[in-house]
gemmi code that builds the backbone of each chain (N, CA, C; Angstrom):
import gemmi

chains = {
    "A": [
        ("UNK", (-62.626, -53.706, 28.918), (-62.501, -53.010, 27.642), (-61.059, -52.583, 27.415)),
        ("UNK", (-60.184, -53.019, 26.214), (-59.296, -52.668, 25.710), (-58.833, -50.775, 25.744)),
        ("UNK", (-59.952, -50.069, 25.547), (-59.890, -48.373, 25.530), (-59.316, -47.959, 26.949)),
        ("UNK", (-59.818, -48.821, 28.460), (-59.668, -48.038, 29.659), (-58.677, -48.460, 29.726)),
        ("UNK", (-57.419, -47.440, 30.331), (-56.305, -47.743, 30.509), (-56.494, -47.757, 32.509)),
        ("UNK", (-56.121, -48.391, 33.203), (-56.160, -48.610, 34.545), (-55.700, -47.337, 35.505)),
        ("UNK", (-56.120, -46.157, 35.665), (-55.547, -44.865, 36.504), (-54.196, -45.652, 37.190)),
        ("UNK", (-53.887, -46.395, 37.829), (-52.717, -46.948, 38.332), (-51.458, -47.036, 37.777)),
        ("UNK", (-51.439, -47.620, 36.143), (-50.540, -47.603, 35.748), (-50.163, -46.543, 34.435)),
        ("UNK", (-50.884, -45.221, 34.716), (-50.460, -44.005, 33.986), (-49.345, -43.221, 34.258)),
        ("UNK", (-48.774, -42.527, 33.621), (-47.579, -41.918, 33.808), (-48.174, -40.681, 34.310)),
        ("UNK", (-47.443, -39.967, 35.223), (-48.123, -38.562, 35.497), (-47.367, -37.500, 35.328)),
        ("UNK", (-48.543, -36.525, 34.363), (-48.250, -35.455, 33.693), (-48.213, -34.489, 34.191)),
        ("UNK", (-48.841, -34.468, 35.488), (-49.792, -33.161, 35.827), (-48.503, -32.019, 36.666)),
        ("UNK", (-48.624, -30.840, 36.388), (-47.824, -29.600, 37.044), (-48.476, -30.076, 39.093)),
        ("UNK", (-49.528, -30.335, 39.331), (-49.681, -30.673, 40.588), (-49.764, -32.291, 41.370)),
        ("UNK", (-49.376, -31.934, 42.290), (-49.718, -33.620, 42.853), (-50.858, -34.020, 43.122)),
        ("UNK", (-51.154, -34.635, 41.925), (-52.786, -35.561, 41.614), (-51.990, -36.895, 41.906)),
        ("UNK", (-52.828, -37.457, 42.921), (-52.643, -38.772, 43.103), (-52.813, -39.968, 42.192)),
        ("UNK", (-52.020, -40.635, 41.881), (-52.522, -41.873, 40.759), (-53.238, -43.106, 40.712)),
        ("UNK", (-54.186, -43.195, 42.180), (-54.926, -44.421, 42.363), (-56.056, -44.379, 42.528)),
        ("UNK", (-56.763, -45.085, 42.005), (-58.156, -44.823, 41.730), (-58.804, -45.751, 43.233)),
        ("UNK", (-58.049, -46.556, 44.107), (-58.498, -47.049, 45.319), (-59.218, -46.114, 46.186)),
        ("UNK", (-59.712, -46.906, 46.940), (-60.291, -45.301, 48.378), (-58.863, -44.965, 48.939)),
        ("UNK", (-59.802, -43.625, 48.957), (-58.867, -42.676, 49.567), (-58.483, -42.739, 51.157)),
        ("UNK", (-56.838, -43.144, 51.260), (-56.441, -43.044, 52.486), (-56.146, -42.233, 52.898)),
        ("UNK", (-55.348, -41.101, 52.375), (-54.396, -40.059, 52.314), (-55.089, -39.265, 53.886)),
        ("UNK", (-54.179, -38.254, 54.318), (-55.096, -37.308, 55.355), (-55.902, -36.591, 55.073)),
        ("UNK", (-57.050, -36.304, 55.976), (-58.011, -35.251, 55.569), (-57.238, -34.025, 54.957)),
        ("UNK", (-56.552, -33.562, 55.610), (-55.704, -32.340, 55.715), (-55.269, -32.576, 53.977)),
        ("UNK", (-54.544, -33.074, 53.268), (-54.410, -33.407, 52.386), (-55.515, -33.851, 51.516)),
        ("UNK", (-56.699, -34.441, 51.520), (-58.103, -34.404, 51.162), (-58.760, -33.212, 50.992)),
        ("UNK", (-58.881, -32.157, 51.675), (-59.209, -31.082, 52.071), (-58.384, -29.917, 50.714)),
        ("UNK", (-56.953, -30.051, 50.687), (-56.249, -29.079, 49.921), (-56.246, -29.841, 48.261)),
        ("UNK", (-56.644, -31.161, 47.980), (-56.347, -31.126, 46.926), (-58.511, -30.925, 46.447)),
        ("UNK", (-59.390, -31.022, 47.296), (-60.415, -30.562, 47.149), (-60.642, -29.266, 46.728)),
        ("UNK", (-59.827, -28.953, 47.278), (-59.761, -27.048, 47.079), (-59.384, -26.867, 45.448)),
        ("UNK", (-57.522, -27.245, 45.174), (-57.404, -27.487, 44.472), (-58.183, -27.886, 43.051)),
        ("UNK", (-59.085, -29.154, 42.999), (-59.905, -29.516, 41.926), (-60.788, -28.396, 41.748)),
        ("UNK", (-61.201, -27.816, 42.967), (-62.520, -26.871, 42.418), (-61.650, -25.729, 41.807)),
        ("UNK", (-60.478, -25.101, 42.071), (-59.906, -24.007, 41.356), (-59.844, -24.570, 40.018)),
        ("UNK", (-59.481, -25.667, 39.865), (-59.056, -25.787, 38.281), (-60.293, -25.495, 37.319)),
        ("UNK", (-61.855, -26.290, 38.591), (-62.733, -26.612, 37.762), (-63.222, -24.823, 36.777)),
        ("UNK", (-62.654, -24.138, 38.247), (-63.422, -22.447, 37.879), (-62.596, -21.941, 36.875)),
        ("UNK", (-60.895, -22.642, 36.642), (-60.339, -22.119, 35.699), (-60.596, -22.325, 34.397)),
        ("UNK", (-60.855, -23.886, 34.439), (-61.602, -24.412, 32.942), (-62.535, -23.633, 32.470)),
        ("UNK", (-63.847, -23.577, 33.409), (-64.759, -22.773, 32.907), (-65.317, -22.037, 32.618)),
        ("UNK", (-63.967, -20.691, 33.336), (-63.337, -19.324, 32.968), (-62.663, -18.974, 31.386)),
        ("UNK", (-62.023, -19.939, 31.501), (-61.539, -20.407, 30.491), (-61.297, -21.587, 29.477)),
        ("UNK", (-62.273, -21.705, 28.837), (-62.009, -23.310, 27.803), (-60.779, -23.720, 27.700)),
        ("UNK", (-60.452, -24.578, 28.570), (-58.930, -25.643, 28.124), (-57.791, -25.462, 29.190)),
        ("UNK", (-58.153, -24.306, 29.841), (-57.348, -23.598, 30.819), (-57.398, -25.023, 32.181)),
        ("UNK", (-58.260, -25.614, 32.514), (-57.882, -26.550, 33.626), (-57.253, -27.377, 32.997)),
        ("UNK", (-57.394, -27.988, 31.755), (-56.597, -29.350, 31.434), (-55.241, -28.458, 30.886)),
        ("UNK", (-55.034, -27.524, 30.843), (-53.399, -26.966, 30.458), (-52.874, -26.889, 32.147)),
        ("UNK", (-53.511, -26.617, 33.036), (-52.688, -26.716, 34.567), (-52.746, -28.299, 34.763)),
        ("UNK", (-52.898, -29.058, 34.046), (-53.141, -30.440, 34.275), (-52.197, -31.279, 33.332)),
        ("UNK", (-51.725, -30.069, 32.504), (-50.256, -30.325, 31.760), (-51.103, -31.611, 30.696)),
        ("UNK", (-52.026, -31.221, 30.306), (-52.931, -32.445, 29.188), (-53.054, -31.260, 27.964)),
        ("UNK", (-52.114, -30.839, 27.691), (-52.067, -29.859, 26.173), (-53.290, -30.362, 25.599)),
        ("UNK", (-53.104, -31.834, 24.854), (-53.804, -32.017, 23.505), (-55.101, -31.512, 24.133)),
        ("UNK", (-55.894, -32.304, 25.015), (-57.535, -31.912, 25.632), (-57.425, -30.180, 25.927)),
        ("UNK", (-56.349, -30.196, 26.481), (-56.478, -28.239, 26.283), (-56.950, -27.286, 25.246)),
        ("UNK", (-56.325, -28.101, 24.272), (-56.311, -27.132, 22.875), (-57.577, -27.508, 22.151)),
        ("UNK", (-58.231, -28.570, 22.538), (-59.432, -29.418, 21.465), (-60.695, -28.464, 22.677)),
        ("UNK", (-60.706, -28.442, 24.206), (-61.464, -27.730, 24.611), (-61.359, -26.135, 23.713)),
        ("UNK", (-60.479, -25.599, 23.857), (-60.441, -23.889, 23.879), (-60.994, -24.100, 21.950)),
        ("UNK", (-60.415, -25.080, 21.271), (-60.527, -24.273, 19.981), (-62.320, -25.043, 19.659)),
        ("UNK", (-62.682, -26.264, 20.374), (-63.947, -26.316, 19.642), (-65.370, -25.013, 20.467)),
        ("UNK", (-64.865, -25.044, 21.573), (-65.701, -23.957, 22.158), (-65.761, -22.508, 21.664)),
        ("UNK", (-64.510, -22.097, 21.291), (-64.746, -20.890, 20.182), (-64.925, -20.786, 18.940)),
        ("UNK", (-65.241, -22.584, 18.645), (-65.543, -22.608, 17.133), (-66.908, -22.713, 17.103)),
        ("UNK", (-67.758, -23.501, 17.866), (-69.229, -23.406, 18.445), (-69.563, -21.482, 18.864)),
        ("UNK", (-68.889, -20.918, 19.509), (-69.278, -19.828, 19.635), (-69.367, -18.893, 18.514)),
        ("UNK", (-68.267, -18.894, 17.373), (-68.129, -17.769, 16.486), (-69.101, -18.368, 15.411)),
        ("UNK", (-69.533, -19.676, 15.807), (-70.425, -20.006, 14.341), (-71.819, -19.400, 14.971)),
        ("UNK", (-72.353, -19.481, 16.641), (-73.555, -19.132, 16.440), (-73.903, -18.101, 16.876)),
        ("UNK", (-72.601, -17.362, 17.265), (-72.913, -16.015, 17.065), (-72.710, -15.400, 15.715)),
        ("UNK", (-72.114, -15.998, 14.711), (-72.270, -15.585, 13.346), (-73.196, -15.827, 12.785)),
        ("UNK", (-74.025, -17.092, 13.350), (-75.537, -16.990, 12.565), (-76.754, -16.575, 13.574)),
        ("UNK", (-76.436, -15.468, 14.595), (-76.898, -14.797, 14.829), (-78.380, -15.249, 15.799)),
        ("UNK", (-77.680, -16.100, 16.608), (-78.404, -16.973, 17.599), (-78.568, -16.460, 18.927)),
        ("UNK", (-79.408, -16.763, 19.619), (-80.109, -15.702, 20.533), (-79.055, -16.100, 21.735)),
        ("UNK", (-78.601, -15.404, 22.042), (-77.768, -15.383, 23.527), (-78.317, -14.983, 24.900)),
        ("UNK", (-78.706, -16.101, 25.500), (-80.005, -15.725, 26.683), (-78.923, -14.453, 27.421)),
        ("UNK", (-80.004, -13.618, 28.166), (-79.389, -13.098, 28.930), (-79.871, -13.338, 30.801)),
        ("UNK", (-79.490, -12.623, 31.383), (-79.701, -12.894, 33.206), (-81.801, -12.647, 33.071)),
        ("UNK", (-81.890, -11.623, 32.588), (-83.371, -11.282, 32.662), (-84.232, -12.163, 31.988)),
        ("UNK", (-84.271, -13.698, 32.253), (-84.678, -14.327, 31.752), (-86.346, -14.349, 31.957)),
        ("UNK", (-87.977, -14.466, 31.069), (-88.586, -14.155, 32.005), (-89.621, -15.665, 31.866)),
        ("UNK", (-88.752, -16.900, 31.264), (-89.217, -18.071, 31.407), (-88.431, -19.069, 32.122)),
        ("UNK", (-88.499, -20.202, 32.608), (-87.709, -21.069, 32.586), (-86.676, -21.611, 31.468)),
        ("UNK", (-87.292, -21.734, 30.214), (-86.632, -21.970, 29.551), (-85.308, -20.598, 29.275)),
        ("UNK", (-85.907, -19.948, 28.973), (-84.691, -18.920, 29.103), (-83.601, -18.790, 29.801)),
        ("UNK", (-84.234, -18.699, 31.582), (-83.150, -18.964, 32.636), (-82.020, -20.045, 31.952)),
        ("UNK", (-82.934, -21.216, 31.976), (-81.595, -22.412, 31.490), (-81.038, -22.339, 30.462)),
        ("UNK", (-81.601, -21.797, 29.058), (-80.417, -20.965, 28.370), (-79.404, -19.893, 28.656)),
        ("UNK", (-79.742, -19.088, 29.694), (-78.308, -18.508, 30.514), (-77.812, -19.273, 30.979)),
        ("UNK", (-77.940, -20.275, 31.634), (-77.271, -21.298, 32.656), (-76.332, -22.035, 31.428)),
        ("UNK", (-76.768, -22.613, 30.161), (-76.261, -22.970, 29.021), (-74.954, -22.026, 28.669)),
        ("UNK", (-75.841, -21.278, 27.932), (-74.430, -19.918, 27.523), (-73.557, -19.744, 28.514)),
        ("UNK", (-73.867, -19.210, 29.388), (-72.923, -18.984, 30.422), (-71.898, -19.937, 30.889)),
        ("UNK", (-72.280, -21.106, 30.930), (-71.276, -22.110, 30.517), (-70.191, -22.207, 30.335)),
        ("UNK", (-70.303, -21.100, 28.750), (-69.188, -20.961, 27.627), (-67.950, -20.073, 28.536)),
        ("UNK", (-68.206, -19.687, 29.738), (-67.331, -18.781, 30.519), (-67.319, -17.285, 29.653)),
        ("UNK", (-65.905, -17.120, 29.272), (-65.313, -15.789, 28.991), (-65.889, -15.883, 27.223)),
        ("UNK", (-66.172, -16.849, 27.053), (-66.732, -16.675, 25.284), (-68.317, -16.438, 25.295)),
        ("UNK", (-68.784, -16.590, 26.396), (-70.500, -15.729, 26.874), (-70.261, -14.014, 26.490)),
        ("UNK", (-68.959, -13.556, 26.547), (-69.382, -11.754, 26.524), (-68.316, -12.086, 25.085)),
        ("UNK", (-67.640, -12.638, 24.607), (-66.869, -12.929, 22.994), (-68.575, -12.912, 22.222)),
        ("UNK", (-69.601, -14.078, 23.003), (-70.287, -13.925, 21.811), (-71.399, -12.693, 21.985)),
        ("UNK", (-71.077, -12.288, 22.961), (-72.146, -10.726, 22.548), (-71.370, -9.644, 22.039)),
        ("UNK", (-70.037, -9.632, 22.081), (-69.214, -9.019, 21.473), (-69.002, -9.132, 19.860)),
        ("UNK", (-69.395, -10.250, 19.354), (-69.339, -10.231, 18.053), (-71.014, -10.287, 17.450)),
        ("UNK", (-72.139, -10.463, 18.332), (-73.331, -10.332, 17.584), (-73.740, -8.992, 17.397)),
        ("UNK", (-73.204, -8.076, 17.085), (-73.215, -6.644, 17.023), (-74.643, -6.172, 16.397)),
        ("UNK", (-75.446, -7.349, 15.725), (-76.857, -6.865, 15.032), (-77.491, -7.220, 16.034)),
        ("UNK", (-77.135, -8.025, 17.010), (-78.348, -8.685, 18.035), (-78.912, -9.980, 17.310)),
        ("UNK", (-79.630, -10.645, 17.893), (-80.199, -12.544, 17.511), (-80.894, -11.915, 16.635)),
        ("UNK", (-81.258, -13.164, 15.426), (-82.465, -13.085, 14.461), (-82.926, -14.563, 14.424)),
        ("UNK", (-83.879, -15.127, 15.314), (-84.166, -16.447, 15.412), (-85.787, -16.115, 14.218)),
        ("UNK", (-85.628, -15.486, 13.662), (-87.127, -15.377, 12.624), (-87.007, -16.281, 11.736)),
        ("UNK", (-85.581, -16.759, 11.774), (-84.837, -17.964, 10.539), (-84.236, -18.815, 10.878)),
        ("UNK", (-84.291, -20.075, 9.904), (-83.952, -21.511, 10.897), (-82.118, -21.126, 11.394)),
        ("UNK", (-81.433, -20.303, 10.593), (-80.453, -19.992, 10.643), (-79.895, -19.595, 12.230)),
        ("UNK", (-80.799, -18.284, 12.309), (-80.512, -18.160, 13.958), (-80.741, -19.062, 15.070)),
        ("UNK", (-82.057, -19.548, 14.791), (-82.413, -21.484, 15.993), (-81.306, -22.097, 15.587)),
        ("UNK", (-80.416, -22.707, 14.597), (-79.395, -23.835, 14.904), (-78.227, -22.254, 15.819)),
        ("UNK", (-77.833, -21.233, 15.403), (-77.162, -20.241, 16.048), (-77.187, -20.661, 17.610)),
        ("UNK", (-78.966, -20.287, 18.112), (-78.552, -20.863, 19.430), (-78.422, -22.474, 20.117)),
        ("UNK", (-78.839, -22.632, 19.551), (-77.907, -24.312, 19.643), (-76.905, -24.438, 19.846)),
        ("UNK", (-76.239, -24.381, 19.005), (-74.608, -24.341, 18.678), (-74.430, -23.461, 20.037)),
        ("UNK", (-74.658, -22.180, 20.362), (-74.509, -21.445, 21.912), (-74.196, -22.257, 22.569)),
        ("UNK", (-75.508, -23.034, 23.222), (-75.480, -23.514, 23.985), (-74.967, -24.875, 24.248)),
        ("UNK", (-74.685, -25.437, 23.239), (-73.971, -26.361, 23.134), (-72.734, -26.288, 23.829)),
        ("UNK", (-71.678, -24.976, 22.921), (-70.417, -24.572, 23.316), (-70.661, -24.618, 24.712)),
        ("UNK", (-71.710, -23.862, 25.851), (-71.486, -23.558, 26.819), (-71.501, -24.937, 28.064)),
        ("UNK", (-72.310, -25.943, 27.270), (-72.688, -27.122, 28.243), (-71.833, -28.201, 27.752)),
        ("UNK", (-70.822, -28.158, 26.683), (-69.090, -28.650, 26.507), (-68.269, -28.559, 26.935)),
        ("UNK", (-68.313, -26.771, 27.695), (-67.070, -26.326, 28.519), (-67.586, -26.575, 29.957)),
        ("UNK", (-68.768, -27.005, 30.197), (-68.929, -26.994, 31.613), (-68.398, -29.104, 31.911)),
        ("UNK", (-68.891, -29.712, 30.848), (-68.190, -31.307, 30.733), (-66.994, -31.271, 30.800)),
        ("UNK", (-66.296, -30.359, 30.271), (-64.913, -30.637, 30.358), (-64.618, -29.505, 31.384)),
        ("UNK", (-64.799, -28.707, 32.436), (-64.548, -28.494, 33.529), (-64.597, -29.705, 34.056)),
        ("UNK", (-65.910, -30.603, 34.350), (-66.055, -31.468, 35.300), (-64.970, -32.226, 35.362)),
        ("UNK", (-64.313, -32.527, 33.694), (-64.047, -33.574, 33.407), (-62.532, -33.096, 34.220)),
        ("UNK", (-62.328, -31.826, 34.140), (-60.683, -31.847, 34.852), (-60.606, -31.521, 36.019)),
        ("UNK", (-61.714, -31.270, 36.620), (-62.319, -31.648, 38.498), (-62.046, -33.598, 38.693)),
        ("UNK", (-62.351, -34.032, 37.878), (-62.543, -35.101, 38.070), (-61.277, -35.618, 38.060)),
        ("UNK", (-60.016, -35.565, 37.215), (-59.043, -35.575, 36.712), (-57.829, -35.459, 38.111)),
        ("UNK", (-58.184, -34.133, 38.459), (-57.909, -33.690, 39.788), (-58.011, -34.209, 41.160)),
        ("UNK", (-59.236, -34.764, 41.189), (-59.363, -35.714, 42.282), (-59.433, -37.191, 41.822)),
        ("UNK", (-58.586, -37.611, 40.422), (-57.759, -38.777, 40.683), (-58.763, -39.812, 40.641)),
        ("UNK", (-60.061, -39.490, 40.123), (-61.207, -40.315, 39.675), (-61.507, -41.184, 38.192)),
        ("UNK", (-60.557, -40.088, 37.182), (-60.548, -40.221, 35.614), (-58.839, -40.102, 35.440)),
        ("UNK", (-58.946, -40.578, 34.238), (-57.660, -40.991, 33.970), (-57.766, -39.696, 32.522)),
    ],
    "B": [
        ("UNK", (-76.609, -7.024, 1.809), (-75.610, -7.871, 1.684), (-75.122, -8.552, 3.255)),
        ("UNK", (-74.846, -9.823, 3.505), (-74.179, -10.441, 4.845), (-73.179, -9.696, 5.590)),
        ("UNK", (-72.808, -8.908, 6.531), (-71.358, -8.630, 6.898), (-70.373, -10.054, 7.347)),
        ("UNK", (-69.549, -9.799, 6.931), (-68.300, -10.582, 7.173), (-68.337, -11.622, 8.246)),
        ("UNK", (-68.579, -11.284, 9.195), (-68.569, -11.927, 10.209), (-70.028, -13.045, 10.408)),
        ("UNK", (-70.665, -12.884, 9.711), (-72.032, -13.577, 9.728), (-72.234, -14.995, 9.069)),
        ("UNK", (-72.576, -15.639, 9.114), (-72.868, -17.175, 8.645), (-74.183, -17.490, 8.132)),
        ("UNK", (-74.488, -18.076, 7.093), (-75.550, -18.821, 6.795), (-75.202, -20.087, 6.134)),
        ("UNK", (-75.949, -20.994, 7.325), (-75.504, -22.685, 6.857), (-76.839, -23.236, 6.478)),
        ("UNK", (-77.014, -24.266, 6.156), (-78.213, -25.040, 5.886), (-78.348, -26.062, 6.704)),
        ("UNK", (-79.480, -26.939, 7.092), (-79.235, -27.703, 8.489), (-78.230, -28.939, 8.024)),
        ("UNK", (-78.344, -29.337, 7.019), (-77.400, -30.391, 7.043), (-75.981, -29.848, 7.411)),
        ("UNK", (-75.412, -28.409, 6.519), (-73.822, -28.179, 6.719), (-74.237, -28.025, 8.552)),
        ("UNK", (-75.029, -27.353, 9.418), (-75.076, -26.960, 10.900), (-74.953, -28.650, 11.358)),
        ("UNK", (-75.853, -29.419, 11.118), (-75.905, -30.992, 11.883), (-74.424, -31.327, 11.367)),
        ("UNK", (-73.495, -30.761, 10.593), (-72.221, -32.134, 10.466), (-71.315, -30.843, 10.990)),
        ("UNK", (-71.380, -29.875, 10.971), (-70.642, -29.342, 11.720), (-70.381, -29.729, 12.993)),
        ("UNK", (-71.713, -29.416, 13.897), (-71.675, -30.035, 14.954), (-71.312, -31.406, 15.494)),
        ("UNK", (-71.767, -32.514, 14.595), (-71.720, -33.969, 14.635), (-69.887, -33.901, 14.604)),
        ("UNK", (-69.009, -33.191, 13.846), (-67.660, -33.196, 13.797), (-67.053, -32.859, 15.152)),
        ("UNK", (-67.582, -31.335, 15.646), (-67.021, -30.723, 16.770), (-67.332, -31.272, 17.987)),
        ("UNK", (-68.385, -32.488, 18.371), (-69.163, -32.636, 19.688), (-68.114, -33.962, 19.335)),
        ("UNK", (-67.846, -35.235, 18.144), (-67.078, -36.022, 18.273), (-65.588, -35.779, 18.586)),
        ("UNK", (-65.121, -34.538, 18.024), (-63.372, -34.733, 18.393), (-63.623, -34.351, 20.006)),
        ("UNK", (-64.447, -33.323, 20.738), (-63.913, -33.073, 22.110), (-64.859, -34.466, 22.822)),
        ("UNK", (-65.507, -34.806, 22.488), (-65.987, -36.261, 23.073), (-64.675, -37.155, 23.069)),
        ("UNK", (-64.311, -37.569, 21.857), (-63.461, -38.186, 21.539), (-61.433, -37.782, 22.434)),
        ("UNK", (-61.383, -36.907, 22.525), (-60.361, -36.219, 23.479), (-60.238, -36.472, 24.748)),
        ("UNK", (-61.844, -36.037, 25.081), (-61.984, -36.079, 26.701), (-62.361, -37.502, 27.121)),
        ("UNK", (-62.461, -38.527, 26.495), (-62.736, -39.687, 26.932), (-61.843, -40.981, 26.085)),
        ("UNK", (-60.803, -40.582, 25.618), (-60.102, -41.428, 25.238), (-58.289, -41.329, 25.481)),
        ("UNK", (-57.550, -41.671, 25.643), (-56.077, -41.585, 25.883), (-55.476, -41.816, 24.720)),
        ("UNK", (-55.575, -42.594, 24.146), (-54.399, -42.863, 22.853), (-54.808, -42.477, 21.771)),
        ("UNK", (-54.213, -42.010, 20.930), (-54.159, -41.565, 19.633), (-54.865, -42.409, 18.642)),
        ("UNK", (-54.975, -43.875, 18.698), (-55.699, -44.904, 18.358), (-56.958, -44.877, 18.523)),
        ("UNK", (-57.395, -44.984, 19.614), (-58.931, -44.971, 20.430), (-59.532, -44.093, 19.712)),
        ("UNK", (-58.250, -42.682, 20.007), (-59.302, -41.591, 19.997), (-59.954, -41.192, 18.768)),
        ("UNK", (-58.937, -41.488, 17.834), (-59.281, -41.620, 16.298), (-60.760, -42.770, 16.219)),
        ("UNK", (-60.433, -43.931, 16.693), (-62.096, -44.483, 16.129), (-63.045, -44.005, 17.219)),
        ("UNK", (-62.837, -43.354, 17.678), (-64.334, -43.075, 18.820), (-64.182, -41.529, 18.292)),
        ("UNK", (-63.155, -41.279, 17.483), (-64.140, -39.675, 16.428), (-65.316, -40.193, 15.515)),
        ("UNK", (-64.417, -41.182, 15.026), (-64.726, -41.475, 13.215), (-66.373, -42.283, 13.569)),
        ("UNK", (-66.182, -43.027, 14.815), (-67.319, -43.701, 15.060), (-68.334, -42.805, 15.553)),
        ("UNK", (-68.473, -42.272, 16.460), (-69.559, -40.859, 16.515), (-70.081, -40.457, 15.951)),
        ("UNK", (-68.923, -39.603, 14.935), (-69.335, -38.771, 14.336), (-70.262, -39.708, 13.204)),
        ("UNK", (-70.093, -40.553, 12.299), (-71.230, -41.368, 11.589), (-72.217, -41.700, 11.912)),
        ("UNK", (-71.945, -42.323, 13.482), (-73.414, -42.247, 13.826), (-74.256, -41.321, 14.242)),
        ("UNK", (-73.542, -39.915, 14.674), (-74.481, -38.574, 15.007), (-75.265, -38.457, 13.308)),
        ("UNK", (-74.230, -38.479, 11.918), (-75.117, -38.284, 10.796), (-76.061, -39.562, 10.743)),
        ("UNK", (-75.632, -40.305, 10.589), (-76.437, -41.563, 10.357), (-78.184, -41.284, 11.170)),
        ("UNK", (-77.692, -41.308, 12.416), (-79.198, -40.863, 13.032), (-79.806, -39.893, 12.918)),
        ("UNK", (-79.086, -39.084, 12.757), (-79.568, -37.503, 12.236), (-80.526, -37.379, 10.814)),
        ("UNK", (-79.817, -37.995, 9.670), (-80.591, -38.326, 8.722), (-81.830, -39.539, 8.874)),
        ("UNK", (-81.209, -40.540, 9.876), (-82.610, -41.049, 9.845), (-83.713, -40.661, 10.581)),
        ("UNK", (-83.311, -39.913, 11.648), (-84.753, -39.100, 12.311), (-85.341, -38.419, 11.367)),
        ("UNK", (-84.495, -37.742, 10.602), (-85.044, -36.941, 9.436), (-86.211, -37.497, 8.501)),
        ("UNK", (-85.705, -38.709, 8.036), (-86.356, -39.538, 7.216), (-88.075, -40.078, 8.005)),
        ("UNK", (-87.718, -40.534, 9.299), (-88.597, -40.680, 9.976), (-89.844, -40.005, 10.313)),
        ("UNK", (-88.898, -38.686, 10.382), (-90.277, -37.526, 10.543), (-90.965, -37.647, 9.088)),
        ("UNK", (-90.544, -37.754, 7.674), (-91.083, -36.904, 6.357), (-92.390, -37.669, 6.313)),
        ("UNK", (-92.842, -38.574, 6.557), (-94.587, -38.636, 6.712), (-95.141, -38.068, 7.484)),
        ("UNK", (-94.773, -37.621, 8.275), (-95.553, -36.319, 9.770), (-95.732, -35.006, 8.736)),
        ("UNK", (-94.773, -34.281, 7.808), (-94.891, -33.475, 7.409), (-95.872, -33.384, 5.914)),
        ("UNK", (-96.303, -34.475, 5.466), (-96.735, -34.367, 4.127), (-98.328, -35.319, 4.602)),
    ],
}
model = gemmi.Model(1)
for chain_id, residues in chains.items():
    chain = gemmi.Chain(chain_id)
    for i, (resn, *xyz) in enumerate(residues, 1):
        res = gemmi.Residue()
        res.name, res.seqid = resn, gemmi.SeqId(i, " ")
        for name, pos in zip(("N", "CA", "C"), xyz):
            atom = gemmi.Atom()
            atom.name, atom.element = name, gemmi.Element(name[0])
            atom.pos, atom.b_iso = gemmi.Position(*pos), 0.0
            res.add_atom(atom)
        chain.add_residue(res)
    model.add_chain(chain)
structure = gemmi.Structure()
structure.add_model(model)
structure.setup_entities()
């Protein structure tokens, strides 16, 4: 396919030493080991923060398209007033709507911070609300992966 | 009256909202060039409406 560009012959952007070959890994454990570490910090930074791993990954544009569509998913469904699971979940389904929201990292307490009336799912208005939630939250957890992945030199 | 901060969409404006926002970070996170990434928005996103309206369509004998 014309779209994949070959991890090998990319230019590298990144503020850390991400390796550029998508071959098996020879490198030392010892070195295996620290850039393992590495990927998982970024992954917790991404998903602390929307966009925050691909900005230590020196990938601005994906930085800025994570942080601004995840708080654009958040302020819409907490503006239409969509149910934001919380920890006391007392179904399954619920649980995995925290697991969803929560997702969203630091825009999980943004959107209880701005639903100041509390959810109104009595209207189709509030059901697409939590949608859109959870959406935001299981976007920012893809694009964590995606700059875990990035990190350990798997994705281009 | 709505306070300020509150939204009311209708499902079509909510489905193309979304169908817009799930194509550009799709489109970002899985494409490199400025080229690509542009038709793997433009392409998505038509087909998130496209199917969207036709599930729609699909269901309206279930409902009547």
């Amino acid at each position: 396919m014309p779209d994949e560009v070959p991890i090998a012959q990319t230019e590298t952007t990144s503020a850390f030493p991400v390796p550029q070959v998508a071959s098996p890994d020879t490198s030392p454990p010892s070195d295996r080991h620290r850039r393992d570490a590495l990927a998982l910090t970024i992954a917790a930074a991404a998903w602390f923060l929307p966009g925050l791993g691909h900005a230590f990954l020196k990938m601005w544009g994906r930085a800025l398209v994570c942080f601004f569509t995840v708080a654009l998913l958040v302020v819409l469904g907490a503006g239409m007033r969509g149910n934001i699971f919380s920890r006391n979940g007392e179904d399954a389904f619920a649980r995995l709507g925290y697991v969803a929201d929560l997702g969203a990292g630091i825009f999980y307490f943004v959107a209880q911070a701005l639903e100041t009336n509390g959810p109104d799912v009595s209207h189709a208005n509030g059901d697409y609300g939590t949608r859109l939630l959870a959406t935001a939250g299981v976007l920012n957890m893809l694009a964590a992966l995606h700059a875990y992945e990035v990190t350990r030199a798997r994705k281009a | 009256m709505m306070p300020a901060h509150e939204f009311k969409l209708s499902h079509f404006q909510a489905m193309v909202i979304f169908a817009l926002v799930i194509s550009v970070a799709f489109g970002f996170l899985s494409r490199r060039s400025a080229y690509h990434r542009a038709k793997y928005i433009v392409w998505s996103f038509i087909l998130f409406i496209v199917i969207g309206v036709g599930i729609g369509w699909a269901m309206y004998p279930f409902s009547h």
